[in-house]
Backbone of each chain as nested JSON, in Angstrom:
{
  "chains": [
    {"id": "A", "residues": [
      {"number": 1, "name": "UNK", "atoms": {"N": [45.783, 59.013, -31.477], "CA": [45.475, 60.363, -31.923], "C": [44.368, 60.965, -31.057]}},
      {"number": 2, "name": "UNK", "atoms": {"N": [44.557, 62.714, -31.212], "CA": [43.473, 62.769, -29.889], "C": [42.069, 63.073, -30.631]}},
      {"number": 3, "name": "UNK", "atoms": {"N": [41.289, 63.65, -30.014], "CA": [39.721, 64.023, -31.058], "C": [39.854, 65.147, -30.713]}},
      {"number": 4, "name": "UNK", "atoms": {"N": [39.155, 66.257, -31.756], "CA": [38.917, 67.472, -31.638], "C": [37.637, 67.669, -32.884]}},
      {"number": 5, "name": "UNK", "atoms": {"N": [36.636, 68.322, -31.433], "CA": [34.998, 68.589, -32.059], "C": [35.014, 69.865, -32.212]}},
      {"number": 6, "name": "UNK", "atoms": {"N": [34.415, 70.48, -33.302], "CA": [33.809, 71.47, -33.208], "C": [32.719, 71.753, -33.564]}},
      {"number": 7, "name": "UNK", "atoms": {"N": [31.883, 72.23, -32.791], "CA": [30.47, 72.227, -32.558], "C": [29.624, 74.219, -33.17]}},
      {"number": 8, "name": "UNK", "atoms": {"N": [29.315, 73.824, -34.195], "CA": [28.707, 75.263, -34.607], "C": [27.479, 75.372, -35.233]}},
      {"number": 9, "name": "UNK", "atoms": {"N": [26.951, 76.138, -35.497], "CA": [25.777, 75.852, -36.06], "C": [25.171, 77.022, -37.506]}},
      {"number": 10, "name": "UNK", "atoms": {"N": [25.921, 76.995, -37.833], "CA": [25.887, 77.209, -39.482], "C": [25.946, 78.968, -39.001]}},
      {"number": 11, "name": "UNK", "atoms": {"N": [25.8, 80.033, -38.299], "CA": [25.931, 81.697, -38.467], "C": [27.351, 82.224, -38.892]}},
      {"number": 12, "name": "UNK", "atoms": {"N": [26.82, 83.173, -38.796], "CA": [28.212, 83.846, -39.507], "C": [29.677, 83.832, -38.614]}},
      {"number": 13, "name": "UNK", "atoms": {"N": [29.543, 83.63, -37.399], "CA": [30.621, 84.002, -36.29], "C": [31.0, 82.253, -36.472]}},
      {"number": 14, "name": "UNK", "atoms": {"N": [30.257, 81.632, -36.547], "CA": [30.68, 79.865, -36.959], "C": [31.343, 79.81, -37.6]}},
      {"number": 15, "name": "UNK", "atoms": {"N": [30.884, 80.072, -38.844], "CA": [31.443, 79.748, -40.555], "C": [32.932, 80.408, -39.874]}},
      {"number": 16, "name": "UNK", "atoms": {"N": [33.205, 81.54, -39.695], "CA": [34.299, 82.122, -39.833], "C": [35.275, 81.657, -38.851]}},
      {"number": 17, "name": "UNK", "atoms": {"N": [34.854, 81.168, -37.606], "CA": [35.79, 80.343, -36.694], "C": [35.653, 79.165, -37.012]}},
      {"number": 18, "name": "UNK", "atoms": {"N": [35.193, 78.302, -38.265], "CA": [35.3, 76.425, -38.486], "C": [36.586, 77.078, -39.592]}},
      {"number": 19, "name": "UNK", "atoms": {"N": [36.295, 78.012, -41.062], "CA": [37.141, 78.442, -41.909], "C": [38.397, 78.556, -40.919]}},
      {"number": 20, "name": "UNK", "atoms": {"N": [38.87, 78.884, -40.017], "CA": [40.057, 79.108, -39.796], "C": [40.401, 78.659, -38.515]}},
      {"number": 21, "name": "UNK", "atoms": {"N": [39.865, 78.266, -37.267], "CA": [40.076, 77.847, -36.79], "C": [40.275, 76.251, -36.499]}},
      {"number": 22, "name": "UNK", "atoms": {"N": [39.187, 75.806, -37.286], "CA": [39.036, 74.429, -37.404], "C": [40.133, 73.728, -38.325]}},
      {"number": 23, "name": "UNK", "atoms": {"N": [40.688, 74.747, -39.449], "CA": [41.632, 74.745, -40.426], "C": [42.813, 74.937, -39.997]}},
      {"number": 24, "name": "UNK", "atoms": {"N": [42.844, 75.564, -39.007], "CA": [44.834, 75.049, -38.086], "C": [44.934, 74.261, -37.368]}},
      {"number": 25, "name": "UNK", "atoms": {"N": [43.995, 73.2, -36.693], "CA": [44.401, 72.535, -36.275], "C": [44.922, 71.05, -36.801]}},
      {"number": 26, "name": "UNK", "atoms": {"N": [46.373, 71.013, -36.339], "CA": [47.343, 69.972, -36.492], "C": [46.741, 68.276, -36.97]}},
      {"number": 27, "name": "UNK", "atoms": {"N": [46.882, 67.571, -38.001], "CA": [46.002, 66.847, -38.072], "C": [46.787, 65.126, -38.268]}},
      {"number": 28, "name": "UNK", "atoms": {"N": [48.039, 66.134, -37.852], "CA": [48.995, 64.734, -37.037], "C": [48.372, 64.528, -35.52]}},
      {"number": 29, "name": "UNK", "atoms": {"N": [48.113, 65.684, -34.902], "CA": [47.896, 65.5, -33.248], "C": [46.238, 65.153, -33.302]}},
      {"number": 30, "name": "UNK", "atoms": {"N": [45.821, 65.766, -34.074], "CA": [44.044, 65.643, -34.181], "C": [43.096, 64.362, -35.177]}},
      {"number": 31, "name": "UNK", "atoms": {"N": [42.196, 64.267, -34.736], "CA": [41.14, 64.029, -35.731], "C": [39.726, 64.595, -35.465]}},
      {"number": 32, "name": "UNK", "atoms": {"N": [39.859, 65.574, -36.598], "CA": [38.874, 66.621, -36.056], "C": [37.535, 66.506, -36.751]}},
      {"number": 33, "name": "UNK", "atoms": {"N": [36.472, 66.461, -35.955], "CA": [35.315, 66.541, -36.213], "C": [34.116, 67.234, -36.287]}},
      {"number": 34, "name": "UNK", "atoms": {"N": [33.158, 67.984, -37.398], "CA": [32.852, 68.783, -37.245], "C": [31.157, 68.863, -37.725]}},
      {"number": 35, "name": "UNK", "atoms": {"N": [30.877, 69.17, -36.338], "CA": [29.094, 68.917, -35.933], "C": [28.447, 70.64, -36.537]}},
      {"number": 36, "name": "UNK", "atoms": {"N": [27.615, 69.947, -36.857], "CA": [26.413, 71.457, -37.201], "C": [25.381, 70.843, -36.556]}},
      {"number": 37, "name": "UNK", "atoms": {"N": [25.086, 71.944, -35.288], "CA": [24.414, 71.577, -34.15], "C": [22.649, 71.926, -35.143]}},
      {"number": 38, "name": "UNK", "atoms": {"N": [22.893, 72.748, -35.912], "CA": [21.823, 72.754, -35.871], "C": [20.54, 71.821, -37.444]}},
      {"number": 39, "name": "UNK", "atoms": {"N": [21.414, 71.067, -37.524], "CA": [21.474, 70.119, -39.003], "C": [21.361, 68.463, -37.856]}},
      {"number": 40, "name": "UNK", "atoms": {"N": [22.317, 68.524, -36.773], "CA": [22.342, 67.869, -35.972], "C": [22.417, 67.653, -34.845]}},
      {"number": 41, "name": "UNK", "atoms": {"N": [20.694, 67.66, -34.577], "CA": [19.885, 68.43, -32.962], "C": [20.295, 67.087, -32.225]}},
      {"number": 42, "name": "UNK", "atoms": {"N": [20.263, 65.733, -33.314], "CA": [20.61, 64.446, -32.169], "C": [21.965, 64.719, -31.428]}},
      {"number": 43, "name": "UNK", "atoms": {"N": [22.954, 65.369, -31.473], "CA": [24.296, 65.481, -30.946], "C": [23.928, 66.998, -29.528]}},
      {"number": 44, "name": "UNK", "atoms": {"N": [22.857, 67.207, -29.119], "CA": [22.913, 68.419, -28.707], "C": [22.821, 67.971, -27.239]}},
      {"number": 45, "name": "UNK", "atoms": {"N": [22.46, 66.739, -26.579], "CA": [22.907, 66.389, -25.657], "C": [24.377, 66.518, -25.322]}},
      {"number": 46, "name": "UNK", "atoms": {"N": [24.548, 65.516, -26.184], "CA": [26.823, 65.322, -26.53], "C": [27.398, 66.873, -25.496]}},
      {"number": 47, "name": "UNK", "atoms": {"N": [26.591, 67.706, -26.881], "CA": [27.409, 68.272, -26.616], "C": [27.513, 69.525, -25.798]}},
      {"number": 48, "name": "UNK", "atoms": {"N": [26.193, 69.115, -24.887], "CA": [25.624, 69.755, -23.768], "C": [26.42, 68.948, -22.4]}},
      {"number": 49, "name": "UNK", "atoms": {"N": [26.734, 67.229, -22.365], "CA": [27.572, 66.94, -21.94], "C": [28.816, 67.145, -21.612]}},
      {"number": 50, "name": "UNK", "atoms": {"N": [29.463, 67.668, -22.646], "CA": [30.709, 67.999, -22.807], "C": [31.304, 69.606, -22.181]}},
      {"number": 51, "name": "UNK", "atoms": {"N": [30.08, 69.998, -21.917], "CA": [29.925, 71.615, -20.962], "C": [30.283, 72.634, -22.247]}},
      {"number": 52, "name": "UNK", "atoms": {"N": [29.469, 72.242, -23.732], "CA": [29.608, 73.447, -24.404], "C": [28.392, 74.616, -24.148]}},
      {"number": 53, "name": "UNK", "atoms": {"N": [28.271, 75.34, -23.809], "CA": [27.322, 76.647, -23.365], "C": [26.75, 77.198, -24.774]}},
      {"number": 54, "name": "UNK", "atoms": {"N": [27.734, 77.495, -25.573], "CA": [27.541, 78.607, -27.142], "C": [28.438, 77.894, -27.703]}},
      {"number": 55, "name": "UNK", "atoms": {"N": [27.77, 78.461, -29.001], "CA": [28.852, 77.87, -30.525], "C": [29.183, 79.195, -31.06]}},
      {"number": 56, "name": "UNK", "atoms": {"N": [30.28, 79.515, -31.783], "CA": [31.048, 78.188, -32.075], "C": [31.634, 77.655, -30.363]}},
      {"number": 57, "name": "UNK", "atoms": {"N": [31.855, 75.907, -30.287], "CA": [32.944, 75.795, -29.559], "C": [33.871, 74.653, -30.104]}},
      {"number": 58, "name": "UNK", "atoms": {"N": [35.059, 74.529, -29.321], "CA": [35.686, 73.43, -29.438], "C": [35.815, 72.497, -28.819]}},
      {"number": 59, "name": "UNK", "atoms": {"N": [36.078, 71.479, -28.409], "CA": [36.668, 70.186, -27.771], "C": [37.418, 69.591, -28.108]}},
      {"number": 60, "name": "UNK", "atoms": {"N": [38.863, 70.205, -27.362], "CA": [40.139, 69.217, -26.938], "C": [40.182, 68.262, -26.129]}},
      {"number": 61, "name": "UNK", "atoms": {"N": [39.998, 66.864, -26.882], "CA": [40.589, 65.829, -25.896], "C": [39.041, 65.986, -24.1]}},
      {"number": 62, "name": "UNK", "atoms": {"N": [38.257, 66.425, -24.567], "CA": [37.099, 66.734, -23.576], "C": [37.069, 67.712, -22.965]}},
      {"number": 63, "name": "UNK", "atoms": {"N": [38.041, 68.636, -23.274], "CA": [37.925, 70.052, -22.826], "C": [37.161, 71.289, -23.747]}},
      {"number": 64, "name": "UNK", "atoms": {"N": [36.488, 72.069, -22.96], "CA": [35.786, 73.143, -23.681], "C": [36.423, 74.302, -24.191]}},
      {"number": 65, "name": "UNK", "atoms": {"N": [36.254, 74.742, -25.506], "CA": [37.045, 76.225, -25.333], "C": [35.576, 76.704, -26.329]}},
      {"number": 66, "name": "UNK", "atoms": {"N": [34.953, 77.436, -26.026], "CA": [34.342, 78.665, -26.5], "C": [34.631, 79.596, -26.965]}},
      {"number": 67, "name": "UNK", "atoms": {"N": [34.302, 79.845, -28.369], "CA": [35.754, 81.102, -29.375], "C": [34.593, 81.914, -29.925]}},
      {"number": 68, "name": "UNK", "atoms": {"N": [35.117, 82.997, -29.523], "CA": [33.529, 84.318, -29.995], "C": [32.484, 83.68, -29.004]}},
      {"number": 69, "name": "UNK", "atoms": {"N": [31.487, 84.57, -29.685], "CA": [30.271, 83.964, -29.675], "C": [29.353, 84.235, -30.549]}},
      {"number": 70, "name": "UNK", "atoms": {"N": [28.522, 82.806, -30.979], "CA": [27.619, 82.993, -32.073], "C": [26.316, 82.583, -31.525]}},
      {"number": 71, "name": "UNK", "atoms": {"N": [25.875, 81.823, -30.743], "CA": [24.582, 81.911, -30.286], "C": [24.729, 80.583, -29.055]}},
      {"number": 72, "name": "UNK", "atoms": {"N": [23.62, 80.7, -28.039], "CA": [23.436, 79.653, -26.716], "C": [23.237, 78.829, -27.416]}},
      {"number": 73, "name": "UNK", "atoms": {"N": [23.182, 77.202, -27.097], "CA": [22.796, 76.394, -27.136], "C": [21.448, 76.119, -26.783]}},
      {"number": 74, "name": "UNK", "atoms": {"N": [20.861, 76.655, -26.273], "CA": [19.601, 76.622, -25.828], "C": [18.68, 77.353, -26.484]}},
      {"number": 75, "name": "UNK", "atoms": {"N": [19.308, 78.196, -27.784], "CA": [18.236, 78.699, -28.722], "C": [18.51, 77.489, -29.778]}},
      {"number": 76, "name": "UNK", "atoms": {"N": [18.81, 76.838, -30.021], "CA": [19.882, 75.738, -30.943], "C": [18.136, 74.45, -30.627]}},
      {"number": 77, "name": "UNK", "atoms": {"N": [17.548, 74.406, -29.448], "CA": [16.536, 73.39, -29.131], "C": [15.098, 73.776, -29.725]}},
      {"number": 78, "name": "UNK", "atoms": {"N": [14.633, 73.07, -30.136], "CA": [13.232, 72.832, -30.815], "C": [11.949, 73.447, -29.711]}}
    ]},
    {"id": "B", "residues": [
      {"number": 1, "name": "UNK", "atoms": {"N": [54.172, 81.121, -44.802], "CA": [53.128, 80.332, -43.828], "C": [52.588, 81.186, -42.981]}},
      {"number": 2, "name": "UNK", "atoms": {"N": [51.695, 81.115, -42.454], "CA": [50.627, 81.788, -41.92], "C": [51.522, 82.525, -40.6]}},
      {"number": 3, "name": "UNK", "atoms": {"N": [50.567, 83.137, -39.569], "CA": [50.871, 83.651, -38.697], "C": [49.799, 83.476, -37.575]}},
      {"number": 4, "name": "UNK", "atoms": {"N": [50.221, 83.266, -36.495], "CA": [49.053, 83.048, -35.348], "C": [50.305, 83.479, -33.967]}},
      {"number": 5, "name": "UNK", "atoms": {"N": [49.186, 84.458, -33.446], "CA": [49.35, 85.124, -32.04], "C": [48.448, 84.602, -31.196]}},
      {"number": 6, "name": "UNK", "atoms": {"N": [49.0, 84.206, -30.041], "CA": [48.192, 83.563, -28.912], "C": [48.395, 84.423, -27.722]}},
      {"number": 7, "name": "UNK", "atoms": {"N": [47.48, 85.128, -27.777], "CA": [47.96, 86.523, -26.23], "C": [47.012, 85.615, -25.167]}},
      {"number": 8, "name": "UNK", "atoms": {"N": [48.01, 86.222, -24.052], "CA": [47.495, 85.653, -22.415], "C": [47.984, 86.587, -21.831]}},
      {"number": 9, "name": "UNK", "atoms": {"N": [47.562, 86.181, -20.498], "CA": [48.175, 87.13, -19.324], "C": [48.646, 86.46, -17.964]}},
      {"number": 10, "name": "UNK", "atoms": {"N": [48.443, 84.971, -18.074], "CA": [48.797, 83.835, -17.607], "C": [47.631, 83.529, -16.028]}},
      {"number": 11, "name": "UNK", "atoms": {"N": [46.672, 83.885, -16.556], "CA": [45.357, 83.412, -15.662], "C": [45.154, 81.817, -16.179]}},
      {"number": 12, "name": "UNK", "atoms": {"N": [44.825, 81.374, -15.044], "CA": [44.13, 79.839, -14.916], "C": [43.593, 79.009, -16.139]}},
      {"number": 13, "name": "UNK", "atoms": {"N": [42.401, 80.246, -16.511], "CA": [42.06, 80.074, -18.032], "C": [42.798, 80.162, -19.346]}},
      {"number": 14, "name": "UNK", "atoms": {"N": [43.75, 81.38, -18.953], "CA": [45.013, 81.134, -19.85], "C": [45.521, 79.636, -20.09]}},
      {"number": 15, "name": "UNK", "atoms": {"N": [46.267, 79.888, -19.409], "CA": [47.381, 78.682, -19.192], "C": [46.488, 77.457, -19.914]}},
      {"number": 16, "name": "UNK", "atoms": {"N": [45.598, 77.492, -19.574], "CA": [44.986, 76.171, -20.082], "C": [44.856, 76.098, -21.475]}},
      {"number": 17, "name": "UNK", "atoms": {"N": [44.071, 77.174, -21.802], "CA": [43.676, 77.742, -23.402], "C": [45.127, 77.326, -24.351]}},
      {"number": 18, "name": "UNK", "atoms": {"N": [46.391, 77.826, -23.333], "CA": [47.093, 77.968, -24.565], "C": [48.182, 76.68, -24.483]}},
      {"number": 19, "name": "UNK", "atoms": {"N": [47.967, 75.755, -23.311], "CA": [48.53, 74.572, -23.552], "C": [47.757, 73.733, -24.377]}},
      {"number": 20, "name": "UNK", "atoms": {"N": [46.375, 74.134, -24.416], "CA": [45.873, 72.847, -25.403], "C": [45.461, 73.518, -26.455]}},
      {"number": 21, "name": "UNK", "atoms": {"N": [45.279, 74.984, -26.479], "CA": [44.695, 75.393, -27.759], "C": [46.085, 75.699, -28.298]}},
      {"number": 22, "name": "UNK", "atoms": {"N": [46.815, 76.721, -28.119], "CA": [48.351, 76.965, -28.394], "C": [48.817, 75.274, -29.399]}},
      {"number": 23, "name": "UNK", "atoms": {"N": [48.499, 74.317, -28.474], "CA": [49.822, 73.449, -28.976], "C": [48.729, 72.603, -30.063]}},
      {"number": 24, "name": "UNK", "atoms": {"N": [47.431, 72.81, -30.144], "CA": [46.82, 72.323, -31.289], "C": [46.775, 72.624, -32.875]}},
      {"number": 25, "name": "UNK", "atoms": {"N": [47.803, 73.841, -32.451], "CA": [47.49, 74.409, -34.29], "C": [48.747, 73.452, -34.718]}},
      {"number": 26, "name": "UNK", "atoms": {"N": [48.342, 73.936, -36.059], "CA": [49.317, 72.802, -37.293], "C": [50.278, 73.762, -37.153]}},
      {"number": 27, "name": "UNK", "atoms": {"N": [51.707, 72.672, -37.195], "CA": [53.098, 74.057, -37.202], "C": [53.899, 74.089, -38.769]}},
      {"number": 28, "name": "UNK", "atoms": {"N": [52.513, 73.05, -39.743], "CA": [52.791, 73.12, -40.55], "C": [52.485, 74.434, -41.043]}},
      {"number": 29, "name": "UNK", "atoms": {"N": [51.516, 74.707, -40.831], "CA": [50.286, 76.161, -41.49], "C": [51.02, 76.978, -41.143]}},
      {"number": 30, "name": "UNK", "atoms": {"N": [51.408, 77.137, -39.806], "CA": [51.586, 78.51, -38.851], "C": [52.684, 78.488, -38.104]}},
      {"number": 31, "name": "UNK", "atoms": {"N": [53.152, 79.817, -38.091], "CA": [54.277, 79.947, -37.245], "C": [53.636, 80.433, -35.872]}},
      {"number": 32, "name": "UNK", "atoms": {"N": [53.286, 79.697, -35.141], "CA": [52.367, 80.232, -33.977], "C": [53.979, 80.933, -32.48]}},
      {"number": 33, "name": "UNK", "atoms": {"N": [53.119, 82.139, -32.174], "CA": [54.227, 82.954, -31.424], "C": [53.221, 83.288, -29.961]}},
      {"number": 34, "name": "UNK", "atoms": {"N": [53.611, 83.189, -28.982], "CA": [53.051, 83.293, -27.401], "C": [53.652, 84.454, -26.855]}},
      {"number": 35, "name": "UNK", "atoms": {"N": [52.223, 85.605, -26.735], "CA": [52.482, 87.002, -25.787], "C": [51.681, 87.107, -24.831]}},
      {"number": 36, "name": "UNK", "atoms": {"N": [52.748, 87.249, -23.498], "CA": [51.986, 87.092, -22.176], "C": [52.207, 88.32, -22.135]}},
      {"number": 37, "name": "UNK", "atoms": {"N": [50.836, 89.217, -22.558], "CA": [50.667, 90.238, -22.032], "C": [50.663, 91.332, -20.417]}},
      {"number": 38, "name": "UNK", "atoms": {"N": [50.764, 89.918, -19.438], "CA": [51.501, 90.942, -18.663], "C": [52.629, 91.283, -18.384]}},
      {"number": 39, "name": "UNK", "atoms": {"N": [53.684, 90.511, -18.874], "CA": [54.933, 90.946, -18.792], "C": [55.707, 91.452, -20.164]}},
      {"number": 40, "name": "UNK", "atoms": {"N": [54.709, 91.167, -21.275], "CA": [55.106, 92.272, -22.192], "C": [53.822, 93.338, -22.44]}},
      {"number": 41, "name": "UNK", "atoms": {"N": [53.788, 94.27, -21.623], "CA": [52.712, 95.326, -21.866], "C": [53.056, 96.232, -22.958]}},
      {"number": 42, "name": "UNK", "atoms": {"N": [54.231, 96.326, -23.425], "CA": [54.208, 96.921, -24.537], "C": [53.877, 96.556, -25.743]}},
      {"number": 43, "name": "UNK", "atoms": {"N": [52.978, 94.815, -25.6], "CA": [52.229, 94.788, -27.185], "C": [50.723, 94.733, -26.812]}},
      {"number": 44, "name": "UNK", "atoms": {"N": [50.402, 95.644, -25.652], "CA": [48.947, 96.025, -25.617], "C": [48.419, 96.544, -26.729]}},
      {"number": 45, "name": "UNK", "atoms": {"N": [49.461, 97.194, -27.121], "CA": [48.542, 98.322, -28.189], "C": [48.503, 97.268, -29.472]}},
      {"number": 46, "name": "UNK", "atoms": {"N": [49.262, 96.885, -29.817], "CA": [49.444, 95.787, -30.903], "C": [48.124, 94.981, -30.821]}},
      {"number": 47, "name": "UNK", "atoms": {"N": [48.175, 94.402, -29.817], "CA": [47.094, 93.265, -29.3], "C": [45.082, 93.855, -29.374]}},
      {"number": 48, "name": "UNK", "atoms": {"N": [45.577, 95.081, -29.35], "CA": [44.299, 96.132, -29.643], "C": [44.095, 96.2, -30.901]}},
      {"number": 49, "name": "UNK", "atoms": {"N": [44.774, 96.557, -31.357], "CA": [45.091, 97.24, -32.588], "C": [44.384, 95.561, -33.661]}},
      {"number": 50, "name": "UNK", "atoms": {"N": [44.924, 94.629, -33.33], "CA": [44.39, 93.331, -34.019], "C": [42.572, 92.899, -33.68]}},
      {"number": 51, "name": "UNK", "atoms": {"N": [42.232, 94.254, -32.532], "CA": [40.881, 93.704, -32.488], "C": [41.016, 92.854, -31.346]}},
      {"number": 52, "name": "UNK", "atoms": {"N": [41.385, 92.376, -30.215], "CA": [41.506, 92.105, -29.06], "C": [40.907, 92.203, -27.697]}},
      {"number": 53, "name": "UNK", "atoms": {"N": [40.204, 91.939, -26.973], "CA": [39.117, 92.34, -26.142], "C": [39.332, 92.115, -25.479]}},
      {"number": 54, "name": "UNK", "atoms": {"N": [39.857, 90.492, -25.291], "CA": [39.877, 89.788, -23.656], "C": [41.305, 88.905, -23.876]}},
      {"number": 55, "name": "UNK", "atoms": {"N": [41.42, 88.434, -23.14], "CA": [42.309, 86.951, -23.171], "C": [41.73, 86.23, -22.447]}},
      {"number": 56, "name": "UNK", "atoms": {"N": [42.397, 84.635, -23.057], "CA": [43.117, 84.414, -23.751], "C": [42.316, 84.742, -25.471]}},
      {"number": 57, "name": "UNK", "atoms": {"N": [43.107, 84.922, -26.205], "CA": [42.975, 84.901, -27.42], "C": [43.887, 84.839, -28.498]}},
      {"number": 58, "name": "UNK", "atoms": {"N": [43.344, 84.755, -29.569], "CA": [44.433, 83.983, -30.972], "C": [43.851, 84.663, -31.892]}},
      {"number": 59, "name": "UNK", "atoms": {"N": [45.082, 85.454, -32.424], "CA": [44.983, 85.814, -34.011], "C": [45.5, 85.188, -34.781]}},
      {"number": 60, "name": "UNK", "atoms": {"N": [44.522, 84.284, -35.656], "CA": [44.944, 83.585, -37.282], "C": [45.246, 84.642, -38.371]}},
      {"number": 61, "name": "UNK", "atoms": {"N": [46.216, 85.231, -38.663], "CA": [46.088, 86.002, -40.215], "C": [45.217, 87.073, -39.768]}},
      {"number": 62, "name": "UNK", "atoms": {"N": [45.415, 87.488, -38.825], "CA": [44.793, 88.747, -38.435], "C": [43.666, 89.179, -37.89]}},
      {"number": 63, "name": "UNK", "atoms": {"N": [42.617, 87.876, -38.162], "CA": [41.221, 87.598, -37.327], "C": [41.636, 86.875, -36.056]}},
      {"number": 64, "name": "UNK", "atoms": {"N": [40.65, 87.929, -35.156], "CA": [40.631, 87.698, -33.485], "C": [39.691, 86.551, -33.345]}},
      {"number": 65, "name": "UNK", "atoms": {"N": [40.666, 85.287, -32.484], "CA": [38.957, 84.739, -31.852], "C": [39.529, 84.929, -30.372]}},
      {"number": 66, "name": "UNK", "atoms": {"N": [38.097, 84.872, -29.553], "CA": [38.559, 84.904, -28.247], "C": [38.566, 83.997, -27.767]}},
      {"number": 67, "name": "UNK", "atoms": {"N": [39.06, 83.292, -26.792], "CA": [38.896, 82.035, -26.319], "C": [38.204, 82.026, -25.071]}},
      {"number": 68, "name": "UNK", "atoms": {"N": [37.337, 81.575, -24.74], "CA": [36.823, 81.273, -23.179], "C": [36.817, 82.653, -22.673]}},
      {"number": 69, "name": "UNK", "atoms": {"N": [37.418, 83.169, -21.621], "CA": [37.202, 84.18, -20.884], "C": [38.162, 84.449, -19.204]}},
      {"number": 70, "name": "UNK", "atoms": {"N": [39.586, 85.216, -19.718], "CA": [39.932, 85.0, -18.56], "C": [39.858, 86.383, -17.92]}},
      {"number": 71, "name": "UNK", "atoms": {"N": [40.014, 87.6, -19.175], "CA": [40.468, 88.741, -18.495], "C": [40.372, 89.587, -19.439]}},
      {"number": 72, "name": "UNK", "atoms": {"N": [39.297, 90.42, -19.053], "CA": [39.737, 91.956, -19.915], "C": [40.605, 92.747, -20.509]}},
      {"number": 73, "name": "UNK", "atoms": {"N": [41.028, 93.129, -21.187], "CA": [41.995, 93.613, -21.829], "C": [42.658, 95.02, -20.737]}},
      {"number": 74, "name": "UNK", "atoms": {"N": [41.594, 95.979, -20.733], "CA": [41.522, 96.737, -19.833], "C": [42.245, 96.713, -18.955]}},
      {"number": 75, "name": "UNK", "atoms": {"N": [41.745, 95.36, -18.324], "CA": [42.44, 95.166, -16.489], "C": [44.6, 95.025, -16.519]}},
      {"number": 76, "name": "UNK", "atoms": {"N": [44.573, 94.78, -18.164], "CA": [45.942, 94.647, -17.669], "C": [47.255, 95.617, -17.923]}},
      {"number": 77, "name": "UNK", "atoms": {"N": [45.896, 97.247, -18.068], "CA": [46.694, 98.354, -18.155], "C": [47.371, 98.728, -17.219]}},
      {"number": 78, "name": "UNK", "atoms": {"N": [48.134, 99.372, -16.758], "CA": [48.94, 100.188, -15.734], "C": [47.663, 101.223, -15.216]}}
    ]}
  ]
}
């Protein structure tokens, strides 16, 4: 099965792309996982690794997709 | 069952978006349908009309997300 992250951090443009976006994806093809960057600052490397820029994003299988935008990652740091 | 539009225009970023984002939704949820807006320009206005900005992008039930960033909506007027 493949992994699928989604990485958001609790605003309003989040909530509304995890509610429905995070909610169609296929969960025969997926196992989807879902980070609140800002509840969980230890994952903000991850997912600075993974070339996410802004949340909300996703990760297919290690690919980035960035949907809207709700804020940088770099306001997301202490 | 739901409804999901996946507009492109078949840029780089497209293509990608909607082989892995396209083929990630549940086909339980959704009847997911693919408009390559440049060779059907006659659902520009449609594709507007849903709130549409850029491509690639996906309407769930009528909410726009955008995906990544390939192309202005604009650019693929006549």
């Amino acid at each position: 099965m493949s992994k699928a992250v989604f990485y958001h951090a609790g605003c309003p443009v989040c909530v509304e792309a995890e509610q429905q976006v995070a909610a169609s994806i296929d969960p025969v093809k997926y196992k989807v996982e879902i980070v609140h960057l800002g509840e969980q600052a230890s994952r903000l490397t991850e997912a600075e690794s993974a070339g996410v820029k802004s949340v909300p994003a996703l990760v297919l299988d290690g690919n980035v997709f960035h949907i809207n935008y709700g804020a940088d990652l770099s306001a997301l740091k202490a």
